[in-house]
TIDOLUM-722628 format. One line per 10 residues: their letters; for each residue x, y, z of N, C-alpha, C. Coordinates in steps of 0.2 Angstrom, whole numbers, always signed. Layout:
# TIDOLUM-722628
a = X/Y/Z/X/Y/Z/X/Y/Z | ...
***
This chain:
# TIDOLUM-722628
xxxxxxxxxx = +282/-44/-36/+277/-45/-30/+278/-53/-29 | +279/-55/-23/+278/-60/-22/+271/-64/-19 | +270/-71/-21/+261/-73/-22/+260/-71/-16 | +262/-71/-8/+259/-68/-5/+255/-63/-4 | +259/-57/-5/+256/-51/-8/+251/-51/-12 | +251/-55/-18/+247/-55/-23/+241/-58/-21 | +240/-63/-15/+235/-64/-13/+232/-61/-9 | +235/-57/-4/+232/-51/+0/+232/-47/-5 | +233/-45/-12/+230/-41/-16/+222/-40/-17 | +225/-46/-18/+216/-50/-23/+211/-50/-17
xxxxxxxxxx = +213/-54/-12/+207/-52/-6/+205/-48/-4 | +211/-42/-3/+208/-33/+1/+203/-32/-8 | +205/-31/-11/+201/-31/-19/+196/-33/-20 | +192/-39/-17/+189/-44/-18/+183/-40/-13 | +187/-40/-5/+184/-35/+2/+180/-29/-3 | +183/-25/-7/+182/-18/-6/+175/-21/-11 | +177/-24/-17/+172/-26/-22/+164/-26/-16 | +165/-30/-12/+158/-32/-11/+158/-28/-7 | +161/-24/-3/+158/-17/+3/+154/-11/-5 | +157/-11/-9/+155/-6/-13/+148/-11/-14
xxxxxxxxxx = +147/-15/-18/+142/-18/-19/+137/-18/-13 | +137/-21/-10/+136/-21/-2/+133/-12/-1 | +135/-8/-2/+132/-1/+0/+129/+0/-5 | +129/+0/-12/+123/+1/-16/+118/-3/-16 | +117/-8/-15/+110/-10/-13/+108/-9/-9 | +111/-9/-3/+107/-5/+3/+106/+1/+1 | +110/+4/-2/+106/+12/-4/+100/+13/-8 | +100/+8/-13/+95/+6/-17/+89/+3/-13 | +91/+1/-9/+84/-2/-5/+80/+3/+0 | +84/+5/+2/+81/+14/+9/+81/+17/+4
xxxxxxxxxx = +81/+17/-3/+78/+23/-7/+70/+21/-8 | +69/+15/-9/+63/+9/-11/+59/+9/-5 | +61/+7/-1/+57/+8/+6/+51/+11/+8 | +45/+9/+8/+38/+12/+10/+37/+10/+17 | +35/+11/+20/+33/+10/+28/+26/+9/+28 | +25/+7/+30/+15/+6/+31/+12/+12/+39 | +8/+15/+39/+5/+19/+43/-2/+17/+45 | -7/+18/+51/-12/+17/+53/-15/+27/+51 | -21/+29/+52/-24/+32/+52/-21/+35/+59 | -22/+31/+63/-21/+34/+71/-12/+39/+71
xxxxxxxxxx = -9/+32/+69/-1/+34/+69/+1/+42/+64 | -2/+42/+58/-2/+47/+54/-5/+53/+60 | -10/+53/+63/-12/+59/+66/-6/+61/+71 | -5/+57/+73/+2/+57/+81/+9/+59/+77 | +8/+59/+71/+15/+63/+69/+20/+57/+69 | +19/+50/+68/+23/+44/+68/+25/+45/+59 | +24/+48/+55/+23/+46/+47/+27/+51/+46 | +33/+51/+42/+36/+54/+38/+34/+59/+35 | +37/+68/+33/+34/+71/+32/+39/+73/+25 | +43/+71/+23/+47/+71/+18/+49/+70/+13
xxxxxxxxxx = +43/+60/+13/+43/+54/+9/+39/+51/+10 | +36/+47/+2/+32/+45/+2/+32/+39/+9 | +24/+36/+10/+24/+31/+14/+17/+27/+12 | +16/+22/+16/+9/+20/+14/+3/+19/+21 | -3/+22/+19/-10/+23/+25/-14/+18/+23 | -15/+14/+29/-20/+9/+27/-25/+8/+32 | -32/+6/+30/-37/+8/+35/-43/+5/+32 | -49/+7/+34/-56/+8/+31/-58/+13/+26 | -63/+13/+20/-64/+19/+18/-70/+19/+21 | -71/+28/+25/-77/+28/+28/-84/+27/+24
xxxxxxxxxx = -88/+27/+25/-95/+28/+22/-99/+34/+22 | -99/+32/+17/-100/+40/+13/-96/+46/+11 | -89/+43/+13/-86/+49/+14/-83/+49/+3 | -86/+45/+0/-83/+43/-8/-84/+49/-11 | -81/+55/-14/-83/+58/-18/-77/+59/-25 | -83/+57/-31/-77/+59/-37/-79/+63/-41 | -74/+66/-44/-74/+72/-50/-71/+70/-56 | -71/+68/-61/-70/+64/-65/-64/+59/-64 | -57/+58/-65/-53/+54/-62/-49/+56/-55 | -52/+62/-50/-51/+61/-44/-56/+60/-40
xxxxxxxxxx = -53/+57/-36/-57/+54/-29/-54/+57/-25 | -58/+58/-21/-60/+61/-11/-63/+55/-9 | -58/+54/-3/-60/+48/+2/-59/+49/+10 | -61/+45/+15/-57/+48/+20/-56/+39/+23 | -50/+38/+28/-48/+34/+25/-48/+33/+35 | -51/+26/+37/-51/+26/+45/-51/+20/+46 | -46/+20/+55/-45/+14/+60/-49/+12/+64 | -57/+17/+63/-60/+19/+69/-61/+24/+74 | -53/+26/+74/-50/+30/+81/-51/+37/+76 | -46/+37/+72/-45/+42/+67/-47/+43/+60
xxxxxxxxxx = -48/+48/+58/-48/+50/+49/-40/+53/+46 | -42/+52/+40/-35/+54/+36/-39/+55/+30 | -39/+63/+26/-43/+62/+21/-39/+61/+14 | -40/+58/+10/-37/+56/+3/-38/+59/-2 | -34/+60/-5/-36/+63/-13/-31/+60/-18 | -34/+57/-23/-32/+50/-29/-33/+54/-36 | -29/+54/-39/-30/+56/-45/-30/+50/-50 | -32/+46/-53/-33/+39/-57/-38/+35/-55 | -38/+30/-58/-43/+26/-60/-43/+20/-54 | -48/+22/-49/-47/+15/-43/-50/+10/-44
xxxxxxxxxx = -45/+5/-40/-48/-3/-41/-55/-4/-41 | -56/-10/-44/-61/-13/-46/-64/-13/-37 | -62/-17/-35/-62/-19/-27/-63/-15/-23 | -63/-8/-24/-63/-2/-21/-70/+0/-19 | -72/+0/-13/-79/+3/-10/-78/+5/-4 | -83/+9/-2/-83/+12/+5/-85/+8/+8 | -82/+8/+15/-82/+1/+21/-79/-4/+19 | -75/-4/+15/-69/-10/+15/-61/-9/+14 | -59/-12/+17/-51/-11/+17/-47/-8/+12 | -42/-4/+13/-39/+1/+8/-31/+4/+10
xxxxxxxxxx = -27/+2/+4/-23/+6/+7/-18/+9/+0 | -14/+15/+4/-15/+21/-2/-7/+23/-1 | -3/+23/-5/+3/+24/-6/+3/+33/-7 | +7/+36/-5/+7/+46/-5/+12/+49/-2 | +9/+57/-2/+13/+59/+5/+7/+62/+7 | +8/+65/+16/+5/+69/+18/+7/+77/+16 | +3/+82/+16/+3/+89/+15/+4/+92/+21 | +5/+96/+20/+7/+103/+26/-2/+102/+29 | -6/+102/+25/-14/+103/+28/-17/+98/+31 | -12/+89/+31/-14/+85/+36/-19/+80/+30
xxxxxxxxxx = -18/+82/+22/-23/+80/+19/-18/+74/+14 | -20/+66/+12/-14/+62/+10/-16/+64/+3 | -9/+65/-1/-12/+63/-9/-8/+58/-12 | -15/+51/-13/-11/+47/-14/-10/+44/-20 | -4/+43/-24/+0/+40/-31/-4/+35/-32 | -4/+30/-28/-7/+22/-28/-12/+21/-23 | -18/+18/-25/-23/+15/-22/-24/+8/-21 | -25/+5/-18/-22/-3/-16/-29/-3/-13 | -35/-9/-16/-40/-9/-10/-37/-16/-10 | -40/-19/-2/-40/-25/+1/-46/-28/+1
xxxxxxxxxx = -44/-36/+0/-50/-39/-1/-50/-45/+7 | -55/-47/+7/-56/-54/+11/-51/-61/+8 | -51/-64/+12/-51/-72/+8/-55/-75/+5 | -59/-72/+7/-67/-74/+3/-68/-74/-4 | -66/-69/-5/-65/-67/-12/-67/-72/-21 | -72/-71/-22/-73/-73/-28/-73/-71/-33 | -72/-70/-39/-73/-69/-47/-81/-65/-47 | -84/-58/-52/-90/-57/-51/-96/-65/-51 | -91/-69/-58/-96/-73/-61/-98/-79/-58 | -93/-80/-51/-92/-87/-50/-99/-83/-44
xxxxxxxxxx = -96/-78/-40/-101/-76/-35/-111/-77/-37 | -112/-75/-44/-116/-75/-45/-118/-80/-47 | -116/-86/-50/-118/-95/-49/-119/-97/-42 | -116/-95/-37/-115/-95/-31/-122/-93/-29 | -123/-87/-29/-132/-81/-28/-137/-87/-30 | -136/-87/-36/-141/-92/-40/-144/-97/-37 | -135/-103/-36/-137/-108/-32/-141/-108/-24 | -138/-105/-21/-140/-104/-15/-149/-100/-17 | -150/-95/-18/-159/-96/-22/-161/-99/-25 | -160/-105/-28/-163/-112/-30/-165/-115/-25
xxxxxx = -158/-116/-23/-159/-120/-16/-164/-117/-8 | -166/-110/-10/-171/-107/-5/-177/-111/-7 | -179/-108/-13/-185/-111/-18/-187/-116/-17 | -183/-122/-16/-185/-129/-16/-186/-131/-10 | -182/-127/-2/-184/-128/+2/-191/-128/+6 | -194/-122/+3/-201/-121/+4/-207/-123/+2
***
């Protein structure tokens, strides 16, 4: 073989190495892929019926009911409802009327069952302990006003 050839060898070799590599992660990654949905989108038929996806919203109020480690939630943008059903143990952060979002699939019955529970928090966000130094401080400081 002459080095030319042996160059154009190694190169087409070298091409095909990274196409292969080059397809299996991106295979790996569109297998990995979660999409985020709204309440509203899920009702309009925008959310995969397939494959897992992720709902993210408000959890209504009142709507919290649990039975030992399941929870019933229903899960809103306002516009619309999505109801939930969690089997495990939800975040600490996790209450009705605050942000939430819930990794699953939907069922034939329009109801999500979700794998993973994600509550959201504000920026605001404290520690319980620091919060209640905070309570404290700020009631000391009513006190003294007066």
């Amino acid at each position: 073989m002459k080095p030319r050839q042996k160059r154009l060898a190694i190169v087409l070799g070298g091409l095909a190495a990274v196409g292969i590599a080059a397809t299996l992660i991106l295979n790996a990654f569109q297998s990995n892929l979660v999409f985020f949905f709204t309440p509203t989108q899920v009702a309009g038929g925008e959310a995969p019926k397939d494959r897992p996806f992720r709902i993210g919203g408000l959890v209504k109020e009142g709507s919290l009911q649990r039975n030992d480690i399941t929870a019933r939630f229903i899960v809103t943008d306002t516009a619309r409802e999505i109801p939930v059903a969690y089997k495990g143990i939800l975040p600490d952060l996790f209450s009705e009327g605050k942000g939430v979002v819930a990794q699953g699939t939907l069922g034939a019955d329009g109801n999500f069952t979700a794998s993973e529970v994600l509550a959201k928090h504000d920026e605001n966000y404290m520690p319980p302990e620091a919060q209640a130094a905070v309570d404290k401080a700020h009631e000391a400081s009513r006190t003294l006003k007066q």
